[in-house]
C-alpha positions in Angstrom: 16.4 112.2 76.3 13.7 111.2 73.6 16.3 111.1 71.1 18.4 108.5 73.6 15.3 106.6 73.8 14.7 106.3 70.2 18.0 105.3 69.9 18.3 102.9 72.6 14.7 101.3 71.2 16.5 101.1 67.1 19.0 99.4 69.1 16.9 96.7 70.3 15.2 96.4 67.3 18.9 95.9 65.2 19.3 92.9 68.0 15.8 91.6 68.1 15.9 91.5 64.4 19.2 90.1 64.3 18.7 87.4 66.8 16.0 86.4 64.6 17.8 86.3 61.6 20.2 83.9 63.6 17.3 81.5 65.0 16.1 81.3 61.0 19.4 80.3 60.2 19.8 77.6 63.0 16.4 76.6 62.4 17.4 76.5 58.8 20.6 74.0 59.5 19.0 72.2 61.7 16.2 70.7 59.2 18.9 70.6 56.7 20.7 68.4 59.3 17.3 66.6 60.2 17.1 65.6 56.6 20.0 64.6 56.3 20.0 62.2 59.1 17.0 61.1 57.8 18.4 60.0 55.0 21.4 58.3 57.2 18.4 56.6 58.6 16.8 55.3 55.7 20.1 54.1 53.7 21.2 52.1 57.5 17.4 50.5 57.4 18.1 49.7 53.5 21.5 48.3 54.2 19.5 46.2 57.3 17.2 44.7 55.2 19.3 44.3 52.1 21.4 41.9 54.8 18.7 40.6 56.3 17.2 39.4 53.2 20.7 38.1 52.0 21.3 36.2 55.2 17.6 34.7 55.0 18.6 33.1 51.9 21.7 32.1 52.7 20.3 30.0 55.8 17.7 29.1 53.5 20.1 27.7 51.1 22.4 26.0 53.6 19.5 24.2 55.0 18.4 22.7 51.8 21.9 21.5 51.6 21.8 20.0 54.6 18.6 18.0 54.2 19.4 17.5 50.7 22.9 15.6 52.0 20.3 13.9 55.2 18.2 12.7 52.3 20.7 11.1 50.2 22.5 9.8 53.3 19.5 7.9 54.1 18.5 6.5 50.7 22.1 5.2 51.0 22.2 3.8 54.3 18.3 1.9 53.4 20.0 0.5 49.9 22.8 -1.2 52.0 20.2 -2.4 54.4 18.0 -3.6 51.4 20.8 -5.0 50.2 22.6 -6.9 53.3 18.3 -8.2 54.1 18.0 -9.7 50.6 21.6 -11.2 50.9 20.9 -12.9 54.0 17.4 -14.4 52.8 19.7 -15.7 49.9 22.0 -17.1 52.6 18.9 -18.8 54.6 17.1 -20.1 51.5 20.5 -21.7 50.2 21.1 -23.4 53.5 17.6 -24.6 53.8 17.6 -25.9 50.1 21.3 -27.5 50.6 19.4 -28.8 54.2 16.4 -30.4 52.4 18.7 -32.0 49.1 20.9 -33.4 51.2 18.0 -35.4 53.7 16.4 -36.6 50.1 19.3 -37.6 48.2 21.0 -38.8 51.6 24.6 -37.2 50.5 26.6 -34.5 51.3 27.3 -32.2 48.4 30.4 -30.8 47.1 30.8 -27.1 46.5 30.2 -26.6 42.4 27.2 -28.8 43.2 25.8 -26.9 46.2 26.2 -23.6 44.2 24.2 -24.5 41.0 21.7 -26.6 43.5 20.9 -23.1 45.5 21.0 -21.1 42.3 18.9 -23.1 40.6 16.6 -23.0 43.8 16.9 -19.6 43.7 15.6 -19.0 40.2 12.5 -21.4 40.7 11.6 -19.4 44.3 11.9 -16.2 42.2 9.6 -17.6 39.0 7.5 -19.3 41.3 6.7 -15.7 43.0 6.2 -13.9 39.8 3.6 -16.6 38.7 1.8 -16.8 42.0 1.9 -12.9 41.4 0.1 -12.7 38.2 -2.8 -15.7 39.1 -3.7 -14.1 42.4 -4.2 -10.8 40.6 
């Protein structure tokens, strides 16, 4: 009966020790799986940022594009503006200077003279601005 004992108790110790050796080799794959995963971990945050970063600078780019093209738009649109503003002072100083010749010389004037008569206005308003320009200063 002691001998069955003994027996039955080496018995349990075979299992006990065996069931340990199998939780130290579960433990053992699981932190090698743990690790692993870990690593999954890390390269999916790496690849996150990496595309995060890339599509920061892509907006980044895209918008200076696109108030690069709002800029030049409007530097165009205020040239024609300039432009179309200066053409029409031209227009109203030519009809007030064809106005005023025609009331002093009492005639009507032909084309070829109207033209040189307003261009010759023209260049007298402009040198006539750069002088007052210069003496006021």
């Amino acid at each position: 009966m002691a001998e069955a004992r003994q027996r039955q108790i080496t018995a349990k110790l075979q299992e006990a020790e065996q069931a340990r050796a199998e939780a130290e080799a579960r433990l053992k794959e699981a932190d090698s799986k743990l690790v692993e995963a870990r690593k999954t971990a890390d390269a999916v945050i790496e690849g996150a940022n990496r595309s995060g970063e890339q599509l920061r600078a892509d907006l980044r780019q895209k918008a200076d594009l696109e108030y690069q093209r709002i800029v030049d738009s409007a530097s165009r649109d205020i040239e024609v503006e300039r432009e179309r503003a200066l053409q029409g002072a031209r227009d109203q100083v030519a009809g007030l200077v064809v106005a005023a010749t025609e009331k002093v010389i009492g005639e009507t004037l032909d084309e070829p003279k109207h033209r040189r008569l307003i261009d010759r206005a023209i260049e007298e308003v402009a040198r006539g601005d750069d002088r007052r320009g210069r003496s006021g200063s």
